[in-house]
N, C-alpha and C positions, 0 to 999 in steps of 0.2 A: 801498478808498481811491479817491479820485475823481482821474480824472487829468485836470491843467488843459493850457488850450492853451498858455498861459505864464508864467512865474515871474519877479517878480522879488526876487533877493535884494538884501537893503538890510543892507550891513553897519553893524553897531552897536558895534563894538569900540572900547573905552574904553582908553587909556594914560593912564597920568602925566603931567600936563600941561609935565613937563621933560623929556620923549621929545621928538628930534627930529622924529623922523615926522610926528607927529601922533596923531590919531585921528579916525574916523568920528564916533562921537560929539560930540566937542568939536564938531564941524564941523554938527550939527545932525542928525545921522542918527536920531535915536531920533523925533524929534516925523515926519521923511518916510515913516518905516512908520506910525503913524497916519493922514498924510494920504493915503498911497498907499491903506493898506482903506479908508478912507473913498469915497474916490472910486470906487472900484472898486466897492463896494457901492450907491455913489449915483447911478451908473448903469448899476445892475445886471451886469455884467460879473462878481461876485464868484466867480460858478458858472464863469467860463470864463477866469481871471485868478486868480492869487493873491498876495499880499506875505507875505515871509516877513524877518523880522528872520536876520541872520547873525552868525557871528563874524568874524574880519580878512580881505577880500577880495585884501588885498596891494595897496590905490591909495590909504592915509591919505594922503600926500603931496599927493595935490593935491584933498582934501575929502572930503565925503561921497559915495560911491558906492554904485553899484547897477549890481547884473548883471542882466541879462534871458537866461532862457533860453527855450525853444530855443535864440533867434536870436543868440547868443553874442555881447552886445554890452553892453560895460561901458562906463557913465556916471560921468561924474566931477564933481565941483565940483555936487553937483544942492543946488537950492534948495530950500523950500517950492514958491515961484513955478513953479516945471518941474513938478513935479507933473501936473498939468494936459493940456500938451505930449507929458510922455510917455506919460500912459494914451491921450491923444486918437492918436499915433503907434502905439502895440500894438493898438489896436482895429482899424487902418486895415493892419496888417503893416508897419509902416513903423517908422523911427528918427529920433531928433532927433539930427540931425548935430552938432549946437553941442558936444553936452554927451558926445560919442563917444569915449573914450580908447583910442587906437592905441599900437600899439610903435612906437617910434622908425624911420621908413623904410616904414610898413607904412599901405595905404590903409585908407579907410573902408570 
């Protein structure tokens, strides 16, 4: 099994759309794991990069998310549009601040 440099898990968990919470889904998550392999394959990155569709991250609430590992850093409210920003930030070892979800009190 080929070990990547990094991961991102893009939760895909689907609720009833009379759940408070939410869901990833509803929020668009399912079409951001297409455009995330896409991207990642489209420049070439795919061999050192991977998207992995998940089940509940535990951040419906405030949109669609996505973990990156190693670098232990969960993204919240991501668009199609970010897409883009975040592969261009994990190629560079970097993060998009904007879209960073912290605990309450807890830096970036």
């Amino acid at each position: 099994m080929p070990h990547r440099e990094r991961y991102f898990l893009v939760c895909t968990n689907r609720r009833d759309a009379s759940n408070p919470k939410g869901s990833c889904a509803a929020s668009g998550s399912e079409a951001l794991v297409v455009a995330l392999k896409k991207a990642l394959v489209d420049r070439g990155l795919h061999k050192r990069m991977r998207a992995c569709s998940t089940s509940c991250l535990d951040l419906c609430e405030i949109g669609a998310a996505i973990v990156q590992e190693p670098d232990h850093v969960a993204y919240g409210g991501v668009t199609l549009e970010d897409i883009g920003a975040i592969v261009d930030a994990a190629e560079k070892g970097e993060v998009v601040s904007r879209l960073v979800v912290t605990a309450p009190g807890q830096p970036l």
